[in-house]
N, C-alpha and C positions, 0 to 999 in steps of 0.2 A: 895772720892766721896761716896756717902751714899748708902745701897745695894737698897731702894728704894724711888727715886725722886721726893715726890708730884710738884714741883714747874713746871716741865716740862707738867701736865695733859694737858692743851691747845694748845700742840702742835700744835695736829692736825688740831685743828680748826682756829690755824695760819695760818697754810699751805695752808687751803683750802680760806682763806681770802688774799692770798696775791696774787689767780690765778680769785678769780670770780672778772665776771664784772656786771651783775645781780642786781639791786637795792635791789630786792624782796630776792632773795637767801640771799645777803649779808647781810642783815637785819635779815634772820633767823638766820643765824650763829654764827652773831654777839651776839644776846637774848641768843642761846645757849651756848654761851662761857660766858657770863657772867653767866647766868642760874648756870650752873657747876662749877666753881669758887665759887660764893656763897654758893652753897651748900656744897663744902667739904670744904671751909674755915667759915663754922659754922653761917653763916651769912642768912640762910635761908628766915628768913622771906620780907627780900630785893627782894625775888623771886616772889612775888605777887603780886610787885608794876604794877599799873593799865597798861602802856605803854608794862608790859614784858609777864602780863599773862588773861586768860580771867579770869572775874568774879567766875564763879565755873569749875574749872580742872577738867578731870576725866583721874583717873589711872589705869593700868590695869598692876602689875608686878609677873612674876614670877620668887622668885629668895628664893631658902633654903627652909625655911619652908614654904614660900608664897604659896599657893594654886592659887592666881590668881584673887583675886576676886575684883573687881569695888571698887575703891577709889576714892570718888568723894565730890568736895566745901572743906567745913571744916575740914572734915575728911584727906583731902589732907595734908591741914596745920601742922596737929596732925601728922601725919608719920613722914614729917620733922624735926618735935620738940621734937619725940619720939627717931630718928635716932640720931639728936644733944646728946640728955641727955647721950646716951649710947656708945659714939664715934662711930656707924656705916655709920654717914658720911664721914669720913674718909678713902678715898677711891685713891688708887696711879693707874691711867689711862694711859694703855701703849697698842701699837699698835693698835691704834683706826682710824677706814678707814670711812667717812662718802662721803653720797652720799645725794645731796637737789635738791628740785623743788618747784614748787608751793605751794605746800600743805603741805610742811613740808621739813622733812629729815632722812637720815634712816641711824643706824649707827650699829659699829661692835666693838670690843674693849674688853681688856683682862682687868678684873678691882679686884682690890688687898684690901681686905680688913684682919685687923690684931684680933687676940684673944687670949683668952689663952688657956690652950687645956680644961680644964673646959668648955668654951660657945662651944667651938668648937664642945664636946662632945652632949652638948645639941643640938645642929643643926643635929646631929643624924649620924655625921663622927667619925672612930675612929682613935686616937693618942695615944702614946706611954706616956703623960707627960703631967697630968693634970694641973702643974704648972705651962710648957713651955709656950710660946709664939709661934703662926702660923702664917705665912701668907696661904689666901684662894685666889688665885686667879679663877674668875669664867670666862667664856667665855660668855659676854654679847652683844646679839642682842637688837634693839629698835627700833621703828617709834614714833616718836615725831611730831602732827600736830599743823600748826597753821593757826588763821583765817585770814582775810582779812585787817586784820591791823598790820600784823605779831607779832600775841601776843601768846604764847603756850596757847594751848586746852588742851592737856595731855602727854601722854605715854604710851605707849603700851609696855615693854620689858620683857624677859627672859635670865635665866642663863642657858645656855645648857650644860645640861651635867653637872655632879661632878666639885667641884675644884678643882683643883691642891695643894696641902696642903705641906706646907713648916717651918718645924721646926726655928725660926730662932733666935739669940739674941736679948734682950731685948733692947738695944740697938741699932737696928734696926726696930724699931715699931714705924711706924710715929705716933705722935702724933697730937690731938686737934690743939694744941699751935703752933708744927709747921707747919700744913696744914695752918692754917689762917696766919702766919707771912709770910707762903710764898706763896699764893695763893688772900688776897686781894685787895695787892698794885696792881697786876695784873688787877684787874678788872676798864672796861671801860664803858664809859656813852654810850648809843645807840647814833645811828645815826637818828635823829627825825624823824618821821615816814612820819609827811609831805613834807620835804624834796625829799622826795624818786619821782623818774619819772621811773615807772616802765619799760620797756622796750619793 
């Protein structure tokens, strides 16, 4: 078994799909589980099609050297395709508790990303082994809203707090290659939005 599991990120958004009964909820979860699949299996720009997201996002993250500041339309696109180029999509999602309603959903979740101790160094943590290989896992909160069509508007999140910083073999550093071989067969077509009889 591998020390870390991208193919299981959707756990959680299994579990909470197999309990709601909610048209409206089950629709967000659903965009969001796809949403997250796409994204760390590299396939981002899938992320904007018209049904999943609104016309201009605006983002709001703080996470490493993030400051925080308003990512919004195009600019939204550009992160994603900036994250792609540099594997920081690549991202192993564990212990992740979300909670949804009307307007969105709010989520909690320990989220693992891999370096070498070089970037590492530059994100301003210190390591023993600029050649090694880390994992950083960061402790991430997030509100994700959506509009009336349940399509995402944005994100709001933060890494609280330092990572947890784990020396580990190279060997052990999920890859590009394998995030998407194991994370896009996973992804599923929404449930058409007219469909839906709110409740």
């Amino acid at each position: 078994m591998p020390k870390f599991d991208v193919s299981t990120n959707a756990r959680a958004q299994d579990a909470l799909l197999e309990k709601l009964e909610n048209p409206r909820h089950r629709r967000i979860v659903e965009n969001y589980r796809r949403h997250a699949l796409l994204e760390v299996g590299g396939d981002y720009e899938r992320i904007f099609a018209p049904e999943m997201t609104v016309e201009v996002p605006r983002y709001k993250i703080v996470w490493g050297a993030s400051a925080g500041e308003e990512i919004v339309g195009e600019d939204v696109k550009e992160m994603y395709r900036q994250m792609a180029e540099v594997g920081a999509n690549v991202i192993v999602v564990t212990d992740e508790e979300i909670a949804v309603c009307d307007d969105g959903f709010f989520s909690r979740a320990d989220m693992t990303q891999f370096a070498p101790g070089v970037a590492v160094r530059e994100l301003g943590y210190e390591v023993d082994d600029d050649s090694a290989w880390y994992a950083l896992t960061f402790y991430v909160v997030a509100f994700w809203p959506y509009d009336e069509q349940c399509r995402m508007i944005g994100e709001t999140g933060a890494a609280i707090g330092p990572p947890r910083i784990e020396k580990i073999a190279a060997e052990d550093v999920v890859t590009a290659e394998q995030a998407r071989a194991a994370l896009l067969p996973q992804v599923r077509p929404l449930t058409p939005f007219e469909s839906m009889v709110v409740g």
